[in-house]
Every structure is written in structure tokens, then in C-alpha cells.
Phi, psi and omega in degrees: 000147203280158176295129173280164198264071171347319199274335201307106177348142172288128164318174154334138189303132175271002173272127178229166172073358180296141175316170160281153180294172136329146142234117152308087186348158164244101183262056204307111179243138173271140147215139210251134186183140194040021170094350173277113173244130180251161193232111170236106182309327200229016197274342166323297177330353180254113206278059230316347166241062188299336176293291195300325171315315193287323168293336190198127190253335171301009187249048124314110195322114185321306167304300183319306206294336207280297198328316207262338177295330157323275221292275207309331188283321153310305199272354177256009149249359164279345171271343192309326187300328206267006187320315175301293182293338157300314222260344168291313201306323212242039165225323168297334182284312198278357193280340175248016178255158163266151165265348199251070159268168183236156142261174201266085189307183192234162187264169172188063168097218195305339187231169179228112171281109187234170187225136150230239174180160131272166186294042156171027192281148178257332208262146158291158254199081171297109215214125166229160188220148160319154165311313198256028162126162155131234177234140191302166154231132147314159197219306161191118165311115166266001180258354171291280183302328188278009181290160248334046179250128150350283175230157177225067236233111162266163205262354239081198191206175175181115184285098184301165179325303182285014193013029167242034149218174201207059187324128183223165181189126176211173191248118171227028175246331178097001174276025117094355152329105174241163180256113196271132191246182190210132166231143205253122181274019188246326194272305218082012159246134174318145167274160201279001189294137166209130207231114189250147165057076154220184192308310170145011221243129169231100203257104172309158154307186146299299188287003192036033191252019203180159169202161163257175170191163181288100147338132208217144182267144193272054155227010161075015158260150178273106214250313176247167169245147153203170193235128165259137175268149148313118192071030185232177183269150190278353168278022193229013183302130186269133111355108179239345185180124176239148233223123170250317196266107174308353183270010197216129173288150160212153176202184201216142203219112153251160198296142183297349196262322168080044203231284235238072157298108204255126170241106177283092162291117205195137157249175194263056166215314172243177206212136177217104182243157198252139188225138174216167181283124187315320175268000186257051198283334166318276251288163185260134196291125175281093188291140171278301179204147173243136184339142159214138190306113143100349160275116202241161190180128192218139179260144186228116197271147185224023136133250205280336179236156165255129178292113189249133180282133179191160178241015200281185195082348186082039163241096167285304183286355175085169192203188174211123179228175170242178196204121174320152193279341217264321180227063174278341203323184182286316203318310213255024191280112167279102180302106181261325169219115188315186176242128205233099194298146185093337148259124192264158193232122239247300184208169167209118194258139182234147167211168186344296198278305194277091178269131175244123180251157191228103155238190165220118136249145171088007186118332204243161191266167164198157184244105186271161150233146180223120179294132199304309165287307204243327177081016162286141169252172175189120176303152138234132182245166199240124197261294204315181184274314165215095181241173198244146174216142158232146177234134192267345164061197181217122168323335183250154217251303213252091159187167200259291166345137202226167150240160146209174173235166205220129139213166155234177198292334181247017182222131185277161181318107168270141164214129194219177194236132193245109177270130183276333191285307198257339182073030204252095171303149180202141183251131153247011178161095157310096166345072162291120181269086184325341175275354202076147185221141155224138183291331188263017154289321212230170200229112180279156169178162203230132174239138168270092192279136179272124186275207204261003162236041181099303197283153202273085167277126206272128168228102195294139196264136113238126198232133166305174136358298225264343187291131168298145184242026163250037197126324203250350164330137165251180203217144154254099181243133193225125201237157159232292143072070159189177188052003176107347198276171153217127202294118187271220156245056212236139196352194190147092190270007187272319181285359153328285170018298173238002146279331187305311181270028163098343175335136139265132176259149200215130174265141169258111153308018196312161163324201208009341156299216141232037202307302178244034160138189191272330187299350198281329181269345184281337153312350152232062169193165203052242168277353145307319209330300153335331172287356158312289165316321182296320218274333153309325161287327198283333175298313194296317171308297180290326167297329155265354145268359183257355178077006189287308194209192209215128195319303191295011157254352185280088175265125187266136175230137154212192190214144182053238200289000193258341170311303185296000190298288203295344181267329192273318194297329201261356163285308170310322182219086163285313188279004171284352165262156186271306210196146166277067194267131203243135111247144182052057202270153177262099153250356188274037198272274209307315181274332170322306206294321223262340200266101151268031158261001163316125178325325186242330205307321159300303176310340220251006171232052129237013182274298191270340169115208213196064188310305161311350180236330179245149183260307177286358118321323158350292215271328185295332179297307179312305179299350186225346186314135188277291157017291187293331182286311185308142175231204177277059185206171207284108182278158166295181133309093149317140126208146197240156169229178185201179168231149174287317188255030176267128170295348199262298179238108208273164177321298175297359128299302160322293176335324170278331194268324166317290181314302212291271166014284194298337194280336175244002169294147181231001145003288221089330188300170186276135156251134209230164164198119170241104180259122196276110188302002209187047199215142146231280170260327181271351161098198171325104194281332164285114248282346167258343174283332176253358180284311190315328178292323174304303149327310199309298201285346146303323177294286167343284161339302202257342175311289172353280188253043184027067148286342205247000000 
């Protein structure tokens, strides 16, 4: 087959028959700011009692709800042709989960804690066993609490010190509230505590007669720590810490020793943490170092000292130093690993003997341990070319055995148990994919695309053997590139789906991650931003000239800050896409950054900047802002997603970014939006419930370049 032509006109529409679109009233509103006036056509869409919407979706404005229920009813006849082929999609995705899995429980003093499913279970199955043997107790059903609910989310689970309680906590609207509950583990029955509107997170006492947790303010922020007692009303709650600066996360921990209550203060630059005695819910939290703009710092407890994670000093990769426990301030802070730029150092675990830190270098994760004693390090290696690592550490301080998990793009989730001591790997469970899998059908590689300044950005392959490399392939290429995060290259049994059907599938490493050190995400934020965008373009580009696809075949996906990815690329190069998958994308940034009564928005301007207080933040959010941005020139086939109830990226934004899209694409293609009515920032909570979404937007991926 002949090489396709990167330049080429996008084909014939694969929507054929389609209804008229939605058209979204234009209600044209100004706002004014640094002397700069905007005009926004749709801000109607925004739901002036959007807080209460997150609690009862039935107050939802009639007009709003007619609108978007248009756009589903739009978007469920331009996919109708592929109904058959979701259903393939998404008996082939379960076809590759076991459904009756176990995790490998973990011990903890008398017991051993596991998670499993059932077979047609969407929620998980909270489960313990004696140490030394004996018969399970259910702990808590979750497809038991999720029956005749919409939606459902647990939030986790957390087990008291004395293990005959069971902090549990869930969500069943997707507005992210969660009601934290006490179950007595001896009975299997709730206790009458009942704890409304938190993080979702419950940090035991000593005495296991009490726990704190976080508070979430009805702007959704965690404004207080507080400590509850057991058998008291929650309106008898003590204050233990309260958070004034709305620009700031707090959440709450305790020490694996159950010695140590950590209340953690944090945007995404600085870090400030507060420490009280586990048996002190009284006593007033003892600050460790005080915030300063750009200094991060997380404490790990190590029997008399903590070892603290950091970057102060100018250790942009960070570093480790310890602190008497007794003394922690910066003064008595003791360098334990220095800082070595170009490797980042990620998390750090301390146990009796042992500290195991998770870095990256060169791109790739690794793991040390380092004896206690002796100050010997030692790696666990790795072969492959790009793969993924987690490490899970142990619930217990005083053990020589560690977990971590293992996968790459062509090896399913490895999990093994590590003695630091003896240096001896015990595999303890391999993933299976009941439908089959053999890893040497397919070839995993790592490519370097030259961004529009020079810089090497990395992109990961997965392909069958069998795919032709001249072009003619279509590609699912999925970026993200903010916060730091960085995507890993790690097992994906949904994307099978579509290398099975000849796709290459592909991750763009891009800036704002932290993929190839911390300097790689400060290189994509703020007034950086844009090399985010370049270096996705610049992936897409280099996947079509290297013959991996063909532009008009390159369908881009990305979510949340990675949605907004997708509104900024396709404004910029709309012909390097075949098609476009948004979900839940933040395209709305210049009026989010400007609302600080918005959930996230203070803590969120030290990533994007503070558009209300600064003009030159202003104008840089403005030049890219996806919303703000759209113009007159042929967009690809969209599709955006959205939650009613998401709290992160409220609805109306993808909603407004759709209308604007459609009013000005000169295509024809269809632009689409399905906003999940009974949802929130994660779609659908249930593990098949969420596969369907996943089928939906393969489909869409295979109509697109004409597969489906």
C-alpha cells in the first residue's frame, strides 16, 4: 500500500443522515477586566444555582436541561449506526477483566485485608481473613450499598487501629460529597455515625474510639479537619484545623506506626504540614515548616525521625532528608539523598529496616531500597523498553517485605512481594486476560517527536506485528500534560479494542507532565503553556511521517486538563486530526480562572495564573483559552463529554465549547455532546458502567476513520 499523503483533505463525512444540530440560543453577556471586554454568547448555560445542582439535579433550569438533553438526543443519532458495534466493543473489554478477581490480601496485625468482584459485579467486595488462615468475612459489599442507585462511588475503606471498625464513605450523586459511615466488624452493621459532606477519607485515632477527616464547604472545598468521636452526633465534632486561604487543599492521614496524625496543606506548588499525637485529638497540630510559594514537602514516618520528601534548597527533583520526630523544623532537616537533577523522586516509603523511594529517570520509574543501617542502595530492575511501576509498600512498619505492581503496554499487571532484606522477588499474582492475550503479537516502542523548539518529546507505541507502517494505520494518540502528572506506559487491556483492528495506539509525553523531570512540567505551565500544545502537535506529526498513520487518521483523545489539550490542538492544526475525543474537557479557562467562586479555581492559579489579578496572566490564558479561541476554519468530527454533577469541570463548559464549535466550523462534521445525567467528573462508577463509556468513544474512534 502506497504511503498516504499527511496533507490530504479529510475524507467524506462518515456521518451521513444526520438531524439538525442543536443550536444554542445566543444570549450575548460582557465582562470586562484590565480594560479588556468579552462577549459571551452562551454563559447562560451556567446554572446560577449550580451548588445546589450538585446535590438534586432536579432543580436544573428547564431550558438548560431541554438544551442538553437536545445534544444527547443529537449525539444518540449520529452514533446509532455503531449500537451493535458498542456492544462488541464492550463484551470484548469485559471479556478481557476476570470478573470474579481477588487482590492478594495484605496482612495487618491479626488480619489480612483484600478487595475482590463478582462476576457481574460493578462495585467492589471489602474482605479479611485470619493471618494464619481461616474463613473470609465480607467487610462490605459494594453492589449491596449501590442497589437502586444511579450512580454510586466509594470512596475506599480504613480499618481502626483495634480492627472492629470500618470507616467506609460514598458518593451517589457523582458530586464528589462523599457521607462517610462506621461499621462495627464484628456485627456487619452500621453504627448510627453518620458524617455528611466530606473528602471521603477517615484517619483513625490510636484509641479507635474516634477518627479525623476532611470537610468539604458547599464550594466544595476542604475548609476544615475534624475529629469525631464515636457515638456522638456530628454536630459535636471538634475542629482541629481550619484552612482560610481558599487557594489551598487540606486533607488528613495517619502514621503507619497509628502514632501520628499528618494534616497536609497544599496547591499545586506549595506544601505545609501540621502534625498532633494520634492519642491527642485535643492537642493543637504542631507545624513542620511554614508554607513558602514554591516549596513542597510531605512527611513519612520512620520510627524517632521522619523522613521528608522535598524540593526546598533548589532540589527542583527533589530530595530526602529526615528530622528528629521530636524536632522536625527545617533547622534539624539532615540530608538522606541528595538531589540529583534529571532524577525525580516521586514518593518515599520508611519501614523498621528500610526506605524505598520511586524515582524517574530517563523517562522510566525505578525503585531503591535503601538499608537502614548500612546505607547500601539497591535498584529493582527492569528490561523492557517502556513500562510502568507502582509500589504498594506494607500497612505495617516493622516488616522486611514490600509489594510493588509491574506492567508495560504488552504485559499485563504483574504483582510481586519483595524482601529488601534478602533481595528475593515472589510473584504473587499476574493479571488475567480470560479472553487471551499473547504479548509477541504486538511491539510496543518508544519514539522521540522534535517539538517546534527542539525538544525531544517521547511517545509511546503499541502495535500489532501485523499493522502496516505505511500510513495508512489510523492512531488513537492520548495526551495529557498538566499538574505534573505524567501517563504511564503501562498494561491497558480497553485499548486492545482497537490495535486488535489494526489502530496504533500511541501516549504523547508531552510538557506539563512531569514525564522527564520536574523542569519538564514547569516547561508546560503558565505562561509556558503552549509548549503543551506544540509538543501533541509535534507527536501527531512525527507519528505521520515516520508512516506509524496518516493525519486524517490520527483521532486525539484526551480528559479533564487533558480535554482542555484537545480544544487547544484542534484550534491550532484541526487538519494534523482525523477526530477529536474531549471528555469532561476544561475549555472554559479564562471565565473559570476569573470565577473564584468555582470549586477549584484559587487553588487552580498557581498551574494557570490568576487571570483577575494579573493582565498578563490575563492575556496569556486568552490567547489559548480553547472557548475563547474557536474561529472560522473546518474542524474535524468532535465528540465531548461531560457529568451534570461534576464538580472539577462543571458541565457547561464542554456545553458552551460544543455551541461555539458548531456556530463556527465550516466542516459539516458533526460535533457532538453527551453529558451524563446522573454523573460526575469520572463518568460512570462502575466498572462496566464505565467500560460502556469507553465502548461509546471507540466507536465514535472507529466510525471516524471508517471501521465502524
Amino acid at each position: 500500500m502506497a504511503f498516504r499523503n499527511p496533507t490530504l483533505e479529510l475524507p467524506l463525512s462518515a456521518f451521513k443522515n444526520l438531524p439538525a444540530a442543536p443550536r444554542a440560543e445566543a444570549r450575548p453577556a460582557s465582562d470586562t477586566r484590565h480594560g479588556i471586554t468579552r462577549t459571551d454568547p452562551y454563559a447562560w448555560l451556567r446554572a446560577d444555582n449550580w451548588h445546589a445542582i450538585f446535590k438534586d439535579t432536579d432543580i436544573l433550569d428547564p431550558a438548560i436541561r431541554a438544551h442538553l438533553e437536545a445534544e444527547n438526543a443529537f449525539q444518540k443519532a449520529a452514533m446509532a449506526d455503531t449500537e451493535e458495534l458498542q456492544k462488541t466493543l464492550l463484551a470484548e473489554m469485559r471479556g478481557r477483566i476476570k470478573e470474579d478477581d481477588s487482590s492478594v490480601p495484605s496482612p495487618d496485625g491479626p488480619w489480612r485485608y483484600g478487595v475482590r468482584f463478582v462476576t457481574g459485579g460493578e462495585q467492589p467486595i471489602y474482605f479479611r481473613l485470619p493471618r494464619e488462615g481461616g474463613a473470609e468475612t465480607v467487610l462490605l459489599d459494594g453492589d449491596e450499598e449501590a442497589k437502586g442507585k444511579d450512580y454510586f462511588r466509594l470512596a475506599g475503606t480504613s480499618h481502626s487501629p483495634d480492627h472492629a471498625h470500618l470507616g467506609w464513605a460514598a458518593d451517589d450523586k457523582g458530586s464528589e460529597f462523599f457521607t462517610l459511615h462506621v461499621r462495627d466488624t464484628a456485627t456487619g452493621k452500621d453504627l448510627a455515625d453518620t458524617i455528611e459532606n466530606t473528602g471521603g477519607g477517615a484517619a483513625w485515632g490510636a484509641d479507635s474510639q474516634g477518627f479525623f477527616y476532611t470537610a468539604v464547604d458547599d464550594n466544595h472545598r476542604p475548609t476544615h479537619i475534624y475529629y469525631h468521636r464515636l457515638g456522638t452526633d456530628q454536630s459535636e465534632d471538634i475542629v482541629v484545623r481550619e484552612e482560610t486561604d481558599s487557594g489551598f487543599f487540606m486533607s488528613v492521614g495517619a502514621s503507619r506506626l497509628n502514632d501520628f496524625i499528618f494534616i497536609e496543606v497544599n496547591d499545586h506548588e506549595t506544601s505545609e504540614c501540621w502534625i498532633l499525637p494520634a492519642d491527642q485529638p485535643k492537642a493543637a497540630p504542631r507545624l513542620v515548616a511554614q508554607r513558602r510559594t514554591g516549596i513542597e514537602y510531605s512527611l513519612e514516618e520512620g520510627g524517632d525521625v521522619f523522613f521528608i520528601l522535598t524540593n526546598a534548597d533548589d532540589a527542583k527533583d527533589f530530595k530526602i532528608v529526615e528530622a528528629p520526630v521530636s524536632s522536625p523544623g527545617p533547622e534539624n532537616w539532615k540530608e538522606v539523598v541528595p538531589h540529583e537533577p534529571g532524577r525525580l523522586i516521586l514518593a518515599v516509603s520508611a519501614y523498621a529496616g528500610h526506605i524505598v523511594w520511586l524515582e524517574r529517570k530517563d523517562g522510566l520509574p525505578r525503585l531503591i531500597v535503601r538499608d537502614r543501617k548500612t546505607g547500601e542502595d539497591h535498584a529493582i530492575a527492569f528490561d523492557e523498553e517502556a513500562y510502568s511501576l507502582g509500589f504498594q509498600g506494607s500497612m505495617e512498619y516493622d516488616t522486611e517485605t514490600v509489594r510493588f505492581t509491574y506492567s508495560s503496554m504488552t504485559t499485563p499487571g504483574q504483582l510481586y512481594e519483595y524482601n529488601m532484606r534478602s533481595r528475593e522477588r515472589r510473584l504473587l499474582k499476574q493479571d488475567e486476560v480470560p479472553s487471551g492475550h499473547n504479548p509477541d503479537d504486538y511491539v510496543t516502542r518508544r519514539i522521540m517527536a522534535q517539538a517546534h523548539d527542539g525538544e525531544a518529546v517521547p511517545v509511546t507505541l503499541l502495535y500489532r506485528k501485523d499493522t502496516p507502517l505505511d500510513g495508512s494505520a489510523p492512531c488513537l494518540l492520548y495526551g495529557y500534560g498538566s499538574y505534573g502528572i505524567a501517563i504511564p506506559a503501562s498494561f491497558n487491556t480497553n485499548c486492545l479494542s482497537l490495535v486488535d483492528r489494526g489502530f496504533v495506539y500511541a501516549i504523547a509525553h508531552i510538557r506539563g507532565g512531569k514525564d522527564k523531570g520536574f523542569a519538564w512540567y514547569e516547561d508546560g505551565k503558565r505562561e509556558k503553556k503552549t509548549n503543551t500544545f506544540h509538543d501533541f502537535i509535534a507527536a501527531a506529526r512525527a507519528l505521520a511521517s515516520e508512516g506509524f498513520t496518516s493525519h486524517d487518521r490520527i483521532i486525539a483523545q484526551g480528559g479533564s486538563a487533558g480535554g482542555m489539550l484537545m480544544g487547544a490542538v484542534v484550534n491550532m492544526a484541526p487538519s494534523a486530526f482525523g477526530g477529536i475525543i474531549a471528555a469532561v474537557p476544561f475549555v472554559d479557562v479564562l471565565n473559570t480562572m476569573l470565577d473564584d467562586t468555582l470549586p477549584l479555581t484559587p487553588p487552580e492559579w498557581p498551574e494557570w495564573g490568576n487571570p483577575a489579578a494579573s493582565e498578563r496572566d490575563y492575556r496569556t490564558i486568552a490567547a489559548y483559552s480553547p472557548y475563547d479561541n474557536v474561529s472560522r476554519q473546518a474542524y474535524p468530527p468532535i465528540l465531548a463529554l461531560a457529568g451534570l454533577t461534576d464538580p472539577r469541570v462543571t458541565y457547561w463548559e464542554p456545553a458552551k465549547w460544543v455551541a461555539r464549535v458548531r456556530e463556527f466550523s465550516t466542516s459539516g462534521e458533526p460535533v457532538l455532546l453527551r453529558t451524563n445525567m446522573s454523573a460526575g467528573h469520572g463518568g460512570a462508577a462502575g466498572r462496566f458502567q464505565r467500560l460502556e463509556e469507553i465502548a461509546f468513544e471507540y466507536a465514535f474512534a472507529l466510525k471516524v476513520v471508517g471501521l465502524a
